[in-house]
C-alpha positions in Angstrom: 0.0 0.0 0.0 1.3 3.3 -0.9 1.6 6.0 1.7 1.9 9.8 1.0 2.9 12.4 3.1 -0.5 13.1 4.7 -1.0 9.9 5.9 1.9 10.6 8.8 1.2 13.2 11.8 4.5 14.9 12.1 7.0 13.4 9.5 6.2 12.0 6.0 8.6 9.0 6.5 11.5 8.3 8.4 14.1 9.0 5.4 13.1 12.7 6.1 15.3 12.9 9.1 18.1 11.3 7.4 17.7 7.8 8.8 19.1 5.1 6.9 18.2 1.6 9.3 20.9 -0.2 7.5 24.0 3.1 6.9 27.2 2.8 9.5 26.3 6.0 10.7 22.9 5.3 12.2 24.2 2.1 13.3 26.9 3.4 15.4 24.8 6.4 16.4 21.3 5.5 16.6 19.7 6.8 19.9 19.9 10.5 18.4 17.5 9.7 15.9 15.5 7.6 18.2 15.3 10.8 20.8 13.8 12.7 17.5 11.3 9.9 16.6 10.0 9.9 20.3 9.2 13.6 20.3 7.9 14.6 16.9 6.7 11.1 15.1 5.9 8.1 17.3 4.8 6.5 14.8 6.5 7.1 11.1 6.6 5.1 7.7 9.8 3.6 6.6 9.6 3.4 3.1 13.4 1.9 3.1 11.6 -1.3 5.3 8.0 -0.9 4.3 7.0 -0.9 7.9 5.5 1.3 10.3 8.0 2.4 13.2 7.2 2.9 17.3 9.4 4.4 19.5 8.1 5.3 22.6 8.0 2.6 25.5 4.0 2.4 25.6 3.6 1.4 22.3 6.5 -0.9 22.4 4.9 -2.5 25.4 1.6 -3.1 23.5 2.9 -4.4 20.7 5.3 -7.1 22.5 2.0 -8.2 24.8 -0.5 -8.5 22.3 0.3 -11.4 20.6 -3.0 -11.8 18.6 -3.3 -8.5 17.0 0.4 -8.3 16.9 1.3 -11.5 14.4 5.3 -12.8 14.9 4.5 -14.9 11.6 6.4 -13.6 8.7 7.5 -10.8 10.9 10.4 -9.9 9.4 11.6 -6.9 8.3 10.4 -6.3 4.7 13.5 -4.5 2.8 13.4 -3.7 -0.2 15.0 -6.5 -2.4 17.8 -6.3 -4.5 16.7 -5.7 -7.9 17.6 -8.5 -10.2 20.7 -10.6 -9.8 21.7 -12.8 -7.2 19.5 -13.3 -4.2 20.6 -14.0 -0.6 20.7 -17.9 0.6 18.9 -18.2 4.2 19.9 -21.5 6.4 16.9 -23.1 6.4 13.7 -23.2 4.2 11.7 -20.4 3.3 8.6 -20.1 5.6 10.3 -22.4 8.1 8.8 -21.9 11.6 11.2 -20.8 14.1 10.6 -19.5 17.7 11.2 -15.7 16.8 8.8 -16.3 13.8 5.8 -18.1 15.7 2.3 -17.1 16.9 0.7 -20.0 19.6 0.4 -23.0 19.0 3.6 -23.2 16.9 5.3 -21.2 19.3 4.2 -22.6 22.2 5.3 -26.1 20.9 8.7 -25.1 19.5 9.5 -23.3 22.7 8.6 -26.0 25.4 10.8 -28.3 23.7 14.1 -25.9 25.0 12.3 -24.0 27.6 13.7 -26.5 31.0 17.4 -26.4 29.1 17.6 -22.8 29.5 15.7 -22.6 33.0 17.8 -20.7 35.7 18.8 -23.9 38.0 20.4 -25.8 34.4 21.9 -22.5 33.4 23.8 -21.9 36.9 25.2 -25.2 36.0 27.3 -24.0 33.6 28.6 -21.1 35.7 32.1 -22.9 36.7 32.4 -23.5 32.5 31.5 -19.7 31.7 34.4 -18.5 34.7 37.1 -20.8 33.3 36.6 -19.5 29.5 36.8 -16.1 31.2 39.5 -16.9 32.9 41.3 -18.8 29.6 40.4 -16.0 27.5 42.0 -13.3 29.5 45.1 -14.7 29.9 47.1 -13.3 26.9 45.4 -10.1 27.9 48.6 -8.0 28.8 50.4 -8.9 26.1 50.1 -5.6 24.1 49.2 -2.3 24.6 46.0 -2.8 23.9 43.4 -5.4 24.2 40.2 -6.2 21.9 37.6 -7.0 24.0 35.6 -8.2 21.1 38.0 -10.9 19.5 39.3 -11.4 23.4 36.2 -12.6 25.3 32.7 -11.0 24.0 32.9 -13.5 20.7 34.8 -17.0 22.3 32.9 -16.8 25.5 29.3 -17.2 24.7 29.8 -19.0 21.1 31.9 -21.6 23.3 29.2 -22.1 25.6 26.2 -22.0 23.2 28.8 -24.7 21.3 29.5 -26.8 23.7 25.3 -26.7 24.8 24.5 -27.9 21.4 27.4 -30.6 21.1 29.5 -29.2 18.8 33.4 -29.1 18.7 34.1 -25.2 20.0 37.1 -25.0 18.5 35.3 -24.3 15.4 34.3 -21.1 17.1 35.9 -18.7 14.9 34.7 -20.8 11.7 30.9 -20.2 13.2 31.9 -16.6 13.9 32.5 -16.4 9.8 29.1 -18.4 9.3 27.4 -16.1 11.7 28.4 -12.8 10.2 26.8 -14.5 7.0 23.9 -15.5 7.9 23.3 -12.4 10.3 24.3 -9.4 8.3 21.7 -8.0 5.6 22.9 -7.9 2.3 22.6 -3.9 1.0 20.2 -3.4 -1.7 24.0 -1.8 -3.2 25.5 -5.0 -3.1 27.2 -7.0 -6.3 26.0 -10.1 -7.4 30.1 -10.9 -6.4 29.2 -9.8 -3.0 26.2 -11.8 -2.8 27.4 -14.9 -4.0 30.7 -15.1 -2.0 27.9 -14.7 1.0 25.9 -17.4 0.0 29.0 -19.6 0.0 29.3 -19.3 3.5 25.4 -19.9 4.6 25.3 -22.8 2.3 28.7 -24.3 4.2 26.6 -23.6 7.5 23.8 -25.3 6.8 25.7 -28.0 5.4 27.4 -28.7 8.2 24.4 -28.2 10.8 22.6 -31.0 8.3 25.3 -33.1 8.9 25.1 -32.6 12.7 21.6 -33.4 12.8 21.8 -36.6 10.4 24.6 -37.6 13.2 22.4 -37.9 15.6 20.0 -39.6 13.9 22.2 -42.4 13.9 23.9 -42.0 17.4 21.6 -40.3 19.8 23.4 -37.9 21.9 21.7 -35.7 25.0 22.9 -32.7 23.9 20.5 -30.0 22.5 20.9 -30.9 18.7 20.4 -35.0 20.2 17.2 -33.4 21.9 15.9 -31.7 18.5 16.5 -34.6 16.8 14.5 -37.0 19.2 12.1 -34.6 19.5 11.6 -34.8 15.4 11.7 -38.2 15.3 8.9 -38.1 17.8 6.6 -36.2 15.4 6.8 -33.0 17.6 9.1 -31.4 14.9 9.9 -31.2 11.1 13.1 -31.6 10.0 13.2 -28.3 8.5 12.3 -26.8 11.7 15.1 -29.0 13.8 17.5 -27.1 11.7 15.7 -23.8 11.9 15.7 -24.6 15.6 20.0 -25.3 15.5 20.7 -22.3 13.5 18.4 -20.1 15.9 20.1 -21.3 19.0 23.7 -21.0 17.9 22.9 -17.3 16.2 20.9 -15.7 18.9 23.1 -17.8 21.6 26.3 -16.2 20.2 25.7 -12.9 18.3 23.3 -10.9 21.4 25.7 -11.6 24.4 29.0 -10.4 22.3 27.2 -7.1 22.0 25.9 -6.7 24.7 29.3 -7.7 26.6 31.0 -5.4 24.1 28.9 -2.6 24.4 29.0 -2.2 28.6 32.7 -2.6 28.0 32.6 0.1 25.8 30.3 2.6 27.9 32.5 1.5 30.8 35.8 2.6 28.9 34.1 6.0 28.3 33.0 6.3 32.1 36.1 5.3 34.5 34.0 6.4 37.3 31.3 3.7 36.9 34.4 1.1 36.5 35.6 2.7 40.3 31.3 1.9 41.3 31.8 -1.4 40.0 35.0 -2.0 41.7 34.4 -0.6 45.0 30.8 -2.1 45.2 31.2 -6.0 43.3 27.7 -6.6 44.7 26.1 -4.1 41.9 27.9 -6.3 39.1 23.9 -7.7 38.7 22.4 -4.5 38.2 24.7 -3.1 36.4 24.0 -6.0 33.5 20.4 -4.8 33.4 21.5 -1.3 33.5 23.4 -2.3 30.4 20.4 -3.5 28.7 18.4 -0.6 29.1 21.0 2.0 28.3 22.7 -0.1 25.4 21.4 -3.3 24.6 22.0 -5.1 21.6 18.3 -5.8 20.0 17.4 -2.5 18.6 14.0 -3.7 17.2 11.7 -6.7 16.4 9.1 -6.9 13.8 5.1 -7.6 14.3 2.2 -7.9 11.2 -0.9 -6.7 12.2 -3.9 -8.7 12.2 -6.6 -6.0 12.3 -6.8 -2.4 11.7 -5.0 -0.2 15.1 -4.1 3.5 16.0 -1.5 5.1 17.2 -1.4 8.7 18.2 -4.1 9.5 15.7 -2.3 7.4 12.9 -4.5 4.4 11.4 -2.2 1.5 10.8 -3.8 -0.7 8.5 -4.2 -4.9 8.7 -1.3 -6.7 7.1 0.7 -4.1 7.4 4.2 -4.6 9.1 5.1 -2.7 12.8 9.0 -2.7 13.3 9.2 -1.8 17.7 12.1 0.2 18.6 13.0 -1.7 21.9 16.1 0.4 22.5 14.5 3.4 21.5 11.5 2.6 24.1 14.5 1.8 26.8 15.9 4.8 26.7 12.4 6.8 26.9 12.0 9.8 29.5 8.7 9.4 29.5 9.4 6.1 31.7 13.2 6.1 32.5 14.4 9.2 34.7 17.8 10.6 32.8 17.5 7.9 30.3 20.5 8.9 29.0 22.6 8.4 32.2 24.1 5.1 33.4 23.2 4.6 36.6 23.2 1.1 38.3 21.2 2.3 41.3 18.4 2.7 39.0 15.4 1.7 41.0 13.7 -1.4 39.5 9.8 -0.6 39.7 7.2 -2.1 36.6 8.3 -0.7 34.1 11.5 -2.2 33.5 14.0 -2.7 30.6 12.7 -4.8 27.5 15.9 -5.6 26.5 15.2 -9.5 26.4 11.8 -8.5 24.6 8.6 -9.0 26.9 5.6 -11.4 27.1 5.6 -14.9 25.3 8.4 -14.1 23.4 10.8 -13.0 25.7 14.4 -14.2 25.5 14.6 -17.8 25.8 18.6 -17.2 26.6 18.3 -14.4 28.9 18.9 -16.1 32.2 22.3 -17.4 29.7 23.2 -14.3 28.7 22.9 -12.6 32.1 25.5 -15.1 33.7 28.1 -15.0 30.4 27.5 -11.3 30.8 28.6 -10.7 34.8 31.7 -13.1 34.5 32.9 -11.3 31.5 32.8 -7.7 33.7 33.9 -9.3 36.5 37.2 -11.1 34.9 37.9 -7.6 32.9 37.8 -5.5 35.6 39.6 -8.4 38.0 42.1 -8.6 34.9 42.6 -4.2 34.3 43.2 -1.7 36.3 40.8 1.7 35.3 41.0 1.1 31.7 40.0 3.3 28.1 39.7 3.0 24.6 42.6 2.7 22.8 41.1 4.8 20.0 38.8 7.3 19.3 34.9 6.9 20.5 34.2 7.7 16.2 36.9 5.1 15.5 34.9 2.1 17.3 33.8 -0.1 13.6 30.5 -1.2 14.0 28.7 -4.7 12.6 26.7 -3.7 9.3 23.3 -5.0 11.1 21.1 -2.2 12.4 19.1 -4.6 14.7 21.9 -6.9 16.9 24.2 -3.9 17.3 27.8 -4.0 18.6 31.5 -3.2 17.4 33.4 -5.4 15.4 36.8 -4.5 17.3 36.9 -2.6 20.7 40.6 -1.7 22.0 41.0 -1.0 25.5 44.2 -0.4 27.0 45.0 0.6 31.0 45.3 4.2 31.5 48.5 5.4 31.5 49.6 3.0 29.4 51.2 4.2 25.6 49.3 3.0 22.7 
């Protein structure tokens, strides 16, 4: 459906502040834009996405808890495509059902068959395992001048983990890191068919080689989580299209979201010695200081939602079928609900309206109680490792990921203050 400029409140679209979802800029600098969304459109067209955008925290919240109006199926973001050429390769099927993906009863079903693995009594399990990577991690960490906290510990620690869950070798980790980027990272609308193909490579090589995971099992039932899917399809309660779907989920989302959000407190922690001193001097706030983290920089910047019957916002009409992309960071950092949202401050008091940074409702984060524990042993080994530490560049020199929604730095050098770089 066509929009024109009179259909919008305040601004005809979002392109008429300048905001590209998927240019380095807005990636590495988003929140500005977000502030100026909140105040002058709350709801605004993105003809770059074909979606309507919500940024304040209300909306958000009524979007994430109304499952029925608010479809996950086919909730994607709707770029435009690539005009001709060579189109992108996904891991598994087109219209595959996957958690993120799913209304009830095919969410419901896919999730209960992970939900106990991930509970918070099997998750502390692994807490001695998550301290030793830490602690293996770190330990070529004065070695330089510098250290990157991204190739260091936010990348091996939680694909390790996530690896070793599943059952596969984690010395492969930096081969999945490869596959990941892949798979992740939206291909620009820009992009040669060069480009294009040399990405497919890669997403083909991952799916091959989760296949032949999966087909393992088959004949050599394991108890690990890919043993578990594949029972649990030979049981009827899963396709095999959707045990894949199910593998490539887990090892994506249980890798990509901790090693930004890890990287991203390191990075605000870098700018602001003072909150490394609070950390320090009071170990005891380390917890919420990780949720602190989440609201203030998180890495899920948005999810997607279809509407399944005609809603309003702020006097704007939004029409069935039409596409709703939520702005969860944008709603985390709103005034309107967070005092001096742009201030860290781990003494934040926790009242009902708290952070969405795992999502909210029936499809919050199925890792978060994961991420949360990878998350506090990272801190606490980098500031047990480091005295008072900085960047080791310029704040405009940190390279972010090309993904507008998981955002996080590619490479983040930090080096002790006082040290030369």
């Amino acid at each position: 459906m066509d929009r024109t400029v009179s259909d919008v409140p305040t601004l005809s679209s979002i392109e008429e502040i300048g905001l590209d979802m998927f240019d380095a800029e807005a990636i590495s600098r988003p929140h500005r834009f977000y502030a100026l969304l909140r105040e002058r459109a709350p709801i605004v067209w993105s003809e770059q996405t074909r979606a309507w955008v919500l940024t304040r925290y209300e909306d958000v919240k009524r979007v994430l808890r109304d499952h029925e109006t608010f479809s996950s199926a086919r909730g994607e973001v709707r770029r435009i495509d690539r005009q001709g050429g060579v189109q992108p390769e996904q891991v598994a099927p087109p219209g595959t059902l996957n958690m993120l993906g799913a209304d009830r009863p095919d969410h419901t079903r896919l999730r209960t068959l992970l939900r106990q693995d991930f509970i918070p009594s099997r998750i502390s399990r692994w807490q001695p395992r998550i301290e030793q990577i830490c602690d293996e991690t770190l330990q070529i960490a004065s070695s330089g001048d510098s250290y990157d906290v991204v190739k260091g510990i936010a990348e091996p620690l939680p694909v390790t983990v996530i690896a070793e869950m599943l059952g596969i070798p984690s010395e492969l980790g930096h081969q999945f890191k490869r596959w990941s980027d892949a798979a992740i990272e939206p291909v620009a609308p820009t992009a040669t068919d060069a480009d294009v193909l040399a990405r497919n490579s890669l997403v083909v090589e991952f799916r091959n080689y989760l296949q032949a995971r999966i087909n393992e099992r088959r004949y050599a039932p394991t108890e690990d989580l890919i043993g578990r899917l594949v029972a649990a399809g030979d049981e009827g309660s899963l396709t095999d299209a959707e045990v894949l779907a199910a593998v490539n989920l887990l090892l994506l989302a249980g890798n990509e979201t901790t090693t930004n959000l890890i990287s991203n407190a390191v990075l605000a922690l870098a700018l602001q010695p003072d909150k490394q001193h609070e950390l320090r001097q009071n170990p005891e706030l380390i917890e919420r200081a990780v949720e602190e983290f989440l609201r203030y920089d998180g890495s899920v910047q948005y999810t997607t939602r279809i509407v399944t019957t005609p809603q309003t916002f702020h006097g704007q009409t939004v029409p069935e079928g039409d596409a709703v992309i939520v702005s969860i960071a944008s709603a985390n950092r709103d005034p309107r609900v967070f005092e001096n949202p742009d201030v860290l401050n781990f003494n934040r008091p926790i009242g009902p309206n708290r952070h969405i940074g795992f999502g909210d409702w029936i499809h919050i984060c199925l890792g978060q109680f994961l991420a949360r524990i990878e998350t506090r042993a990272a801190l606490r080994a980098l500031l047990a490792e480091f005295d008072t530490f900085e960047l080791a560049c310029q704040p405009e020199d940190v390279p972010y990921r090309r993904n507008f929604n998981l955002r996080g730095p590619r490479y983040l050098p930090i080096r002790e203050i006082g040290r030369s770089g």
